[in-house]
C-alpha positions, -999 to +999 in steps of 0.1 A: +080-541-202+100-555-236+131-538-242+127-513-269+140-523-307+157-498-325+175-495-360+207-487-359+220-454-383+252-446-373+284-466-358+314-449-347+337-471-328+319-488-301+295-462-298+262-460-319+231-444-325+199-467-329+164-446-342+133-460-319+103-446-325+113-417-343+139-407-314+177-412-314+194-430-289+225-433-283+242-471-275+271-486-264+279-522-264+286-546-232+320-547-227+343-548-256+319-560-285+317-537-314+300-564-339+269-541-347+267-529-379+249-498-395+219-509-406+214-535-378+182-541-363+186-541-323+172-549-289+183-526-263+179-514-222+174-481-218+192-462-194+186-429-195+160-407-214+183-408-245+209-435-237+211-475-240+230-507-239+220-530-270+214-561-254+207-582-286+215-580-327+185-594-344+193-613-376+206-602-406+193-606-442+228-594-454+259-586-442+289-566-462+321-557-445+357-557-459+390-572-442+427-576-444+451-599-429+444-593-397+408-576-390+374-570-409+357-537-407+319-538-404+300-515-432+266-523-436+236-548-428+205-559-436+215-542-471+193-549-503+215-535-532+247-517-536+255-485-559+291-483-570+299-449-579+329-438-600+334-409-622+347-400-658+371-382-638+394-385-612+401-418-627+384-447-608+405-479-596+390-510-612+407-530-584+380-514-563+349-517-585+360-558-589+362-561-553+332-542-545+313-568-570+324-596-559+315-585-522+282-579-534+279-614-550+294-633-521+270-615-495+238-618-521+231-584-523+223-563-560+247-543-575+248-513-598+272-492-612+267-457-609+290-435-638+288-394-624+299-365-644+289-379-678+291-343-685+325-345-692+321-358-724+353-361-738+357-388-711+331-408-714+339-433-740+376-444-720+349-443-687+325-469-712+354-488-726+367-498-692+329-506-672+323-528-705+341-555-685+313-552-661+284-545-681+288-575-702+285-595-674+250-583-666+259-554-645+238-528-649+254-491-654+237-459-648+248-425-665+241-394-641+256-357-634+250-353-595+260-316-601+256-303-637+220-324-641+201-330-609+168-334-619+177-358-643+202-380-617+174-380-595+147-392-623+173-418-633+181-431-595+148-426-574+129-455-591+157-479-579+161-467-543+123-478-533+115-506-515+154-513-510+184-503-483+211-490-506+250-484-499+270-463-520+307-473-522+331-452-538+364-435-540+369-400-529+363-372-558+339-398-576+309-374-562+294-394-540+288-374-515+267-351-540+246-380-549+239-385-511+227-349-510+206-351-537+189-386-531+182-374-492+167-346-483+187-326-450+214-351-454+242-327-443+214-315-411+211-352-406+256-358-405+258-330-382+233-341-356+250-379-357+285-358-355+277-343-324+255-372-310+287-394-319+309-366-310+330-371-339+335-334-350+316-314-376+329-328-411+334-361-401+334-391-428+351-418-408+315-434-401+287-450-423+257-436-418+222-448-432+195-419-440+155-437-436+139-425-468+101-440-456+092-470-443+105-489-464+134-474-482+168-463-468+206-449-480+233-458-465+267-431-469+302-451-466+334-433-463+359-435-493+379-458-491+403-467-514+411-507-508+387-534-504+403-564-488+383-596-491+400-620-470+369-632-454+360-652-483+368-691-484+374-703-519+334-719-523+325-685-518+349-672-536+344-690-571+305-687-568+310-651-566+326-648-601+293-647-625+312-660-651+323-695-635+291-708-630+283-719-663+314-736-658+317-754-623+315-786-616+330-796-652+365-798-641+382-835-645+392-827-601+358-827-580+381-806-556+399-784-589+410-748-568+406-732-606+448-723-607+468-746-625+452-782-623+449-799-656+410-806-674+397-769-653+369-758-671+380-726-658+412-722-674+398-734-702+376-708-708+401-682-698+421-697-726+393-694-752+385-660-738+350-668-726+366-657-691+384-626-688+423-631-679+421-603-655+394-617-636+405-645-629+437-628-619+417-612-595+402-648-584+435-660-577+448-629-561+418-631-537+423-672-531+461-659-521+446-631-497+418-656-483+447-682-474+465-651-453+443-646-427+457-644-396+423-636-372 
């Protein structure tokens, strides 16, 4: 008899719980792997009526996962589009929402932004004036109120969830979590069963955890985090990530221009004439610097 295939929902070191036939079970890896990701589709042995080794990772549409200098930490696969969610306030760190973008380029997945407590209206227009750097880019940007306006958060979001896998990254106090609880239904009954099943404790947020919507559709909960390293990503990838270059490579004088300082960049060119925004490219050559760091 075939070993069973499961989806995997939860991942909490190198333990994890894969759904199989509308039953959790919970896996561990052979020996020290822990390169399964939330969202991965896997084969596994089982070993006991609710227990099981995955035995293979089946492949991957997408991957997203973040890194520093000296590991990468897994967040999602298989992943169809990606809801950044910040708020008018606490104020929301654009650092983050850059990387987060470019993440979402590099791995091919869709991204939104999602702006929560437009209620707080005196706030809105310094929230607008700083996404605009986004939204003029072809981002598109979503107004809600998780809490003040439900019904009409979950008339503006619903449509986009179906058919896709969707993560939601965000800082903590950006509401996030309230989004989760309104877009899935027994979300908090679903965290405390994968808490105990993980045992992780009650009010844990230190895993991602993906909610199955229908057949098709899934959300996927990510803790907060409040850095997004992108060392991973090797300068092709890099460039190709920025929207705004592509008009604009391959019309350097240097077939092999890095985009930084070489004379005839068609890059810096357009930085210069403002068709590129100074800051973003800061950001391109901040994330060259990290990429040429790595140490793993």
């Amino acid at each position: 008899m075939a070993d069973p295939q499961g989806l995997i929902v939860a991942a909490h070191g190198r333990h994890y719980l894969a759904q199989s036939q509308g039953q959790l079970f919970e896996c561990v890896t052979r020996g020290k792997k822990s390169d399964v990701a939330t969202g991965d589709r896997v084969r596994f042995k089982q070993t006991s009526p609710n227990q099981g080794v995955i035995e293979e990772i089946l492949p991957r549409a997408t991957l997203l996962y973040r890194s520093d200098q000296y590991k990468s930490k897994l967040l999602a696969a298989n992943v169809t589009q990606l809801f950044i969610v910040v708020a008018t306030e606490p104020g929301f760190s654009d650092d983050l929402v850059s990387r987060s973008l470019v993440a979402a380029n590099a791995a091919g997945i869709k991204a939104h932004l999602i702006l929560n407590k437009i209620d707080l209206t005196e706030l809105r227009d310094v929230a607008h004036t700083r996404l605009q750097t986004y939204t003029s880019l072809g981002y598109p940007l979503h107004e809600v109120s998780a809490k003040e306006d439900p019904q009409a958060t979950l008339q503006a979001l619903q449509g986009l969830l179906e058919g896709e896998s969707t993560i939601l990254i965000g800082q903590s106090g950006m509401g996030k979590s309230s989004l989760v609880n309104l877009l899935v239904p027994d979300a908090d009954i679903a965290v405390r069963e994968i808490s105990q099943r993980l045992d992780t404790g009650k009010h844990t947020t230190t895993f991602t955890r993906l909610y199955p919507l229908n057949e098709t559709t899934s959300v996927i909960d990510s803790p907060g985090f409040q850095e997004f390293g992108l060392y991973q990503l090797s300068e092709g990838l890099l460039e190709r990530a920025f929207p705004e270059f592509e008009a604009h490579l391959g019309l350097c004088r240097f077939y092999n221009c890095h985009h930084l300082n070489e004379p005839g960049c068609a890059i810096l060119a357009s930085v210069e004439d403002g068709k590129i925004s100074a800051a973003r490219h800061g950001l391109y050559r901040q994330l060259l610097h990290e990429s040429s760091q790595k140490l793993y």
